[in-house]
C-alpha positions in Angstrom: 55.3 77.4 104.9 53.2 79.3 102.1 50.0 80.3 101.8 48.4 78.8 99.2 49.2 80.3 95.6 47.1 80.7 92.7 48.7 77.8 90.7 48.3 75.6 93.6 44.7 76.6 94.8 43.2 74.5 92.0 45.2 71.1 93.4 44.5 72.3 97.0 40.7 72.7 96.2 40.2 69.2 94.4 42.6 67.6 97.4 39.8 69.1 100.0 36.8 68.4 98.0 37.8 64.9 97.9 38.4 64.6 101.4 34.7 63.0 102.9 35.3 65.5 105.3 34.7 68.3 103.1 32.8 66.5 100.3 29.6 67.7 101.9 30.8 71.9 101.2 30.2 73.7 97.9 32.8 74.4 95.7 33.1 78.1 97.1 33.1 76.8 100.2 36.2 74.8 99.5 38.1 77.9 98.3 37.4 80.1 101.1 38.3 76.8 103.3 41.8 76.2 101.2 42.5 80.1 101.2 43.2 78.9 104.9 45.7 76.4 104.2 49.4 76.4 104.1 51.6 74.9 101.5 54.7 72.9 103.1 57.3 71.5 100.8 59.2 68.5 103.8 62.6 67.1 102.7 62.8 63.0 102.7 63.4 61.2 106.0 61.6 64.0 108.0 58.6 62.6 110.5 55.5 64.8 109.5 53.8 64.0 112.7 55.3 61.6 115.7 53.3 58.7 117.1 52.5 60.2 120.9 52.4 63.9 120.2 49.6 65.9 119.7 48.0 66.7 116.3 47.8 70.1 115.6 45.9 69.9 111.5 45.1 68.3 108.5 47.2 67.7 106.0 46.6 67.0 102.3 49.1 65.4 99.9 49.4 67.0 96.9 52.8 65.5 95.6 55.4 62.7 96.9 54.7 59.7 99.4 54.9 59.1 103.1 54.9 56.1 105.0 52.4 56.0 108.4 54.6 53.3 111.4 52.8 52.7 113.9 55.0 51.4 117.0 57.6 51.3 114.1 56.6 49.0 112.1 54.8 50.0 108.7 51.4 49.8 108.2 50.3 52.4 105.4 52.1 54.0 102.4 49.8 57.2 101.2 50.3 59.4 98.0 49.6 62.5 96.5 45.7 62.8 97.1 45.8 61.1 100.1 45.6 62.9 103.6 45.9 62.5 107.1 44.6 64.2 110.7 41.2 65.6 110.1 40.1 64.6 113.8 42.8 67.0 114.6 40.4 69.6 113.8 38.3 69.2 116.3 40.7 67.5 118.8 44.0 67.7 120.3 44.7 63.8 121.3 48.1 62.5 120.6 48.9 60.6 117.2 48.5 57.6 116.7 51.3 56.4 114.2 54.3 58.1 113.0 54.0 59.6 109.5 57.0 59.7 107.6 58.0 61.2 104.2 59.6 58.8 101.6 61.3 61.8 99.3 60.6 65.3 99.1 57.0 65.9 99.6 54.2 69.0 99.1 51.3 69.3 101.6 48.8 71.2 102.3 48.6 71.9 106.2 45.6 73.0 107.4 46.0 73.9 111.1 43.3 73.5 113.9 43.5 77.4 114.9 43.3 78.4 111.4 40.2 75.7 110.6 38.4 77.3 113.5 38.9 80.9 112.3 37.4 79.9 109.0 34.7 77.9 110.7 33.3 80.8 113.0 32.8 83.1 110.2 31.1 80.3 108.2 28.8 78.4 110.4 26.6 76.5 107.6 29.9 75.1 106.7 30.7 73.9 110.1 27.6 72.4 110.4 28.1 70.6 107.2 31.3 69.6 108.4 30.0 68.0 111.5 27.1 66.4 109.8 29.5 64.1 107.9 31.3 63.5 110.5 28.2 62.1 112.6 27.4 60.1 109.2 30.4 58.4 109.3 30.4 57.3 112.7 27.0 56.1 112.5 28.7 54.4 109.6 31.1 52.5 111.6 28.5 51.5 114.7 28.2 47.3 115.1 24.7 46.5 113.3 24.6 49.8 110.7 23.6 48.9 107.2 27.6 49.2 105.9 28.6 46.4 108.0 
């Protein structure tokens, strides 16, 4: 695993932007936040994260596709763009599907340890962070306006 390079800091930047996690943070924000991150390249076949164990980051496509099982059977395919485990930030449950790489894949990993070294020398950004996150389970009560 790599830090994150200059040619990939602009892919790794728009990937975390998008993410409704992070869409609340600037655009400096985001590249303190990705200066964090790790860049994994994962051979095909290889299980990025096992159903049952416990998540340790977030992780950001940024080329190739995996497939999420989920007691084995298939029940997502996500691309580059796409990502994955952003309640592992802020908690250490066990997955809850398998998630699987179809081909050779690039992510960006961003860890829980390194997250929270980032988020304790920034704490507007945390609290931007955890304002969208209380937004978006409001979102998904019975009887909000969404549904």
């Amino acid at each position: 695993m790599t830090s994150v390079e200059a040619a990939q800091l602009k892919a790794v930047v728009r990937g975390l932007a998008n993410a409704p996690l992070f869409s609340g943070l600037s655009e400096r924000q985001v590249k303190r936040l990705a200066k964090f991150a790790k860049v994994r390249t994962i051979p095909p076949e290889t299980f990025v994260v096992k159903q049952g164990e416990k998540g340790i980051g977030f992780y950001l496509i940024l080329e190739g596709n995996l497939v999420v099982r989920k007691s084995g059977r298939a029940i997502a395919r996500l691309g580059a763009g796409d990502f994955f485990g952003e309640l592992a930030l802020f908690d250490d449950r066990q997955r809850s599907a398998d998630v699987i790489t179809d081909g050779p894949v690039t992510v960006v990993v961003l860890s829980r340890w390194e997250f929270w070294g980032f988020a304790s020398d920034h704490p507007t950004v945390l609290r931007t962070i955890l304002q969208e996150m209380a937004r978006r389970l409001i979102d998904q009560e019975p009887g909000s306006p969404t549904h």
